[in-house]
C-alpha positions as CSV (number, residue, x, y, z in Angstrom):
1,X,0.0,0.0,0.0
2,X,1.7,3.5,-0.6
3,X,1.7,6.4,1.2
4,X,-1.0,8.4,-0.6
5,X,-3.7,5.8,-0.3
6,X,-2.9,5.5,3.2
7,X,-3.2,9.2,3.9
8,X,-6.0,9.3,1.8
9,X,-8.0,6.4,3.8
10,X,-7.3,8.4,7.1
11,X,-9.2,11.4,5.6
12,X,-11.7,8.9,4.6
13,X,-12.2,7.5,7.9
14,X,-11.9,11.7,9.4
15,X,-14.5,12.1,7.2
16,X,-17.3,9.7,8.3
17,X,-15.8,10.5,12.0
18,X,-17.2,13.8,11.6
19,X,-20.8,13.0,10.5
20,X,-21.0,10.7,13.3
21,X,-22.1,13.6,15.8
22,X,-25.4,14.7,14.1
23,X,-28.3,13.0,13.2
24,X,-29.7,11.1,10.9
25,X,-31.2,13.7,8.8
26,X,-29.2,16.7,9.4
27,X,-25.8,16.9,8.4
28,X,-24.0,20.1,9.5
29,X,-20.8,21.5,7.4
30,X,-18.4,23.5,9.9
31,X,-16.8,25.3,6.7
32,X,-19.9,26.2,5.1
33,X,-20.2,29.5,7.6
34,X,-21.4,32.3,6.2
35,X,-21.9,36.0,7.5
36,X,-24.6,38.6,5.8
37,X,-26.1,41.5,7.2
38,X,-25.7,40.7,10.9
39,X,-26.6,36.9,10.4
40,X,-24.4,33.7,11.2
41,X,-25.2,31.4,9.0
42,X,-24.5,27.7,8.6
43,X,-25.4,25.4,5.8
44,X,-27.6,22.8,6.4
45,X,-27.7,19.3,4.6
46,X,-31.0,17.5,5.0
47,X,-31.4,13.9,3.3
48,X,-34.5,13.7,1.4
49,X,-36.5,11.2,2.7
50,X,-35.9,7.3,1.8
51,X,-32.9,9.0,-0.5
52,X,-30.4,8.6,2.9
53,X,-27.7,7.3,1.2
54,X,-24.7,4.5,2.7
55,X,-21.5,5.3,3.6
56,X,-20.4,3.6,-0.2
57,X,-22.3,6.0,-2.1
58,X,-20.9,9.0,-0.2
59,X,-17.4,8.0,-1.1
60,X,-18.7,8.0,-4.8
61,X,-21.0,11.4,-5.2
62,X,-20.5,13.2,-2.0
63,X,-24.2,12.8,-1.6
64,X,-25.9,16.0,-2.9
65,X,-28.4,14.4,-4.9
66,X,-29.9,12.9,-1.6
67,X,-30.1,15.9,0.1
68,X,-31.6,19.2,-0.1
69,X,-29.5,22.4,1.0
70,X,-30.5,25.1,3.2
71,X,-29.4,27.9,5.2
72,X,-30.0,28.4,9.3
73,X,-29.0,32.0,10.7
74,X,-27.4,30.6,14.4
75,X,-28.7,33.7,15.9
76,X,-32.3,34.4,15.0
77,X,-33.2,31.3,13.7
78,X,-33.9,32.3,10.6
79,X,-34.1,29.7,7.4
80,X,-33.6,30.4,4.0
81,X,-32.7,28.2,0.6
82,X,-30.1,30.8,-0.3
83,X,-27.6,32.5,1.2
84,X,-28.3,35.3,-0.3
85,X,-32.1,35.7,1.0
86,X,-30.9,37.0,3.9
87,X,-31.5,40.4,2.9
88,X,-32.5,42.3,5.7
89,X,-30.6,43.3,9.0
90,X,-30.2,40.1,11.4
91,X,-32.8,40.9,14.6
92,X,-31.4,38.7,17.2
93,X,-33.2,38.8,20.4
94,X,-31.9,41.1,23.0
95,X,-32.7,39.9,26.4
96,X,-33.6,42.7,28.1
97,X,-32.0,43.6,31.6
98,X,-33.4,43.2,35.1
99,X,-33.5,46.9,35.2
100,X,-35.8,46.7,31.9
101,X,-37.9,43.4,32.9
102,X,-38.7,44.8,36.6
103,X,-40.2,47.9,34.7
104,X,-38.3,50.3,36.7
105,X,-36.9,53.8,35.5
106,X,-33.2,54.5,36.0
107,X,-34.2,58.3,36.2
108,X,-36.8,57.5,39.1
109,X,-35.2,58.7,42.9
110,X,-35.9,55.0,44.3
111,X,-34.6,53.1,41.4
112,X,-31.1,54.8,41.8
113,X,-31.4,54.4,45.5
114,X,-32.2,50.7,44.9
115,X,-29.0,50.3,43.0
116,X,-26.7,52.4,44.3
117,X,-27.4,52.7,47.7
118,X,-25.1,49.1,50.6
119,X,-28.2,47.4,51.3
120,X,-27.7,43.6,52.8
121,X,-31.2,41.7,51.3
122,X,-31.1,38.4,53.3
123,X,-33.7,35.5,52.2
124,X,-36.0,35.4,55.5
125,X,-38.3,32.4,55.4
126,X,-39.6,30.0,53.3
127,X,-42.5,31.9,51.0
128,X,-41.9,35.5,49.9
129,X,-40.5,37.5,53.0
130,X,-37.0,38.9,53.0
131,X,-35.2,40.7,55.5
132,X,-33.4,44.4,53.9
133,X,-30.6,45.4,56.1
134,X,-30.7,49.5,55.0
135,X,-27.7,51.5,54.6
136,X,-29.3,53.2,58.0
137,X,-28.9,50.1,60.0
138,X,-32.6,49.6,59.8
139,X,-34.0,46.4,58.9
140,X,-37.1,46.2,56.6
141,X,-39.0,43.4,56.0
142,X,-40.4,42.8,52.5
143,X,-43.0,41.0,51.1
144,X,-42.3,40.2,47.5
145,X,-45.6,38.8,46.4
146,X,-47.8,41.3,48.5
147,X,-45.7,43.5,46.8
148,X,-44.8,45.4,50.3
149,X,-42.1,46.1,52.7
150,X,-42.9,48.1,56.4
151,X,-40.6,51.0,55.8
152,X,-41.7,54.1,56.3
153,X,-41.5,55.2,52.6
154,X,-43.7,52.7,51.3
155,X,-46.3,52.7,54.6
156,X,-46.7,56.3,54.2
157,X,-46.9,57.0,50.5
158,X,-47.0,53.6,48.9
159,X,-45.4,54.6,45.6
160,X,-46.5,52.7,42.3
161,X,-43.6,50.3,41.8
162,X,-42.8,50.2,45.0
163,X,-39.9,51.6,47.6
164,X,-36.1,51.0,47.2
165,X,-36.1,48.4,49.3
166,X,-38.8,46.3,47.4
167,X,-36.8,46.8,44.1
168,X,-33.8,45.9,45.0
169,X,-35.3,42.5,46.4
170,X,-36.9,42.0,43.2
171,X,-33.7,42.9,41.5
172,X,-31.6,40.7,43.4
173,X,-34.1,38.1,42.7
174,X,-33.7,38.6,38.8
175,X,-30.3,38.8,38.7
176,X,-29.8,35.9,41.1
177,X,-27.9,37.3,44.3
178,X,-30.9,36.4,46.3
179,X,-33.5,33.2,45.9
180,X,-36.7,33.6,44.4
181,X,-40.0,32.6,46.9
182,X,-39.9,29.2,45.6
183,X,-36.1,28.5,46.7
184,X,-34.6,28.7,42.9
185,X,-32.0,30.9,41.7
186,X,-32.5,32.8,38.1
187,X,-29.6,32.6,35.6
């Protein structure tokens, strides 16, 4: 046996090595990576069905007459036939912030008091209280699914999205410094 069809039988064997991560119906091609207009795209090999051809006729045609060609964008999901389809700007989802999910307003007093302000929010009990250790020393307890919280603030003028202390639990919650009611932590 000479060299060349030894090294060639190694890519051979690479080759099929390869294919044998995906499945049966969906052969992905790390080269084929394309980038237009904001989108990642990879090409995606699909065997037609009852066309899935055996390892023999690979070797022989490379296999595109079993399959059918088309084009995923890896961050909006986006499929098209053609690379070229992909005409208009990617839109890949933004996940929006804690900040932006709670609803709050940076320019609001409380908000940047919720943020800025050394504030120790300890998980209290089992269920929805926690305990808010205030820059003051005071301790606060807060209810998160009452949606309340006996400082003096939110006793005496009960503001819409609540006091600073209530959104910084709720903060903590979504950002996953603190637990939520149920014992879990978000990601």
């Amino acid at each position: 046996m000479s060299t060349d069809r030894l090294i060639h039988h190694e890519q051979q064997q690479e080759h099929h090595h390869d294919r044998g991560d995906t499945t049966d119906r969906e052969q992905r091609y790390s080269g084929d990576v394309a980038r237009l207009n904001g989108h990642e795209l990879i090409a995606i090999d699909e065997w037609l069905p009852g066309r899935e051809p055996t390892p023999y006729d690979l070797d022989l045609t490379d296999g595109y007459e079993y399959c059918t060609r088309y084009w995923r964008c890896r961050n909006c999901g986006q499929e098209r036939n053609r690379r070229d389809e992909f005409r208009d700007p990617c839109e890949t989802p933004v996940p929006s912030t804690p900040l932006e999910a709670s609803g709050y307003a940076i320019d609001d007093p409380r908000t940047r008091r919720a943020l800025s302000e050394d504030m120790d929010v300890r998980f209290a009990t089992a269920g929805a209280l926690y305990e808010v250790v205030s820059e003051s020393g005071n301790t606060y307890e807060v209810d998160i699914e009452k949606e309340t919280c006996s400082c003096p603030d939110f006793e005496q003028r009960q503001p819409d999205d609540g006091c600073k202390h209530l959104r910084r639990v709720d903060l903590e919650i979504r950002t996953g410094l603190v637990p939520a009611p149920d014992g879990t932590f978000s990601c």
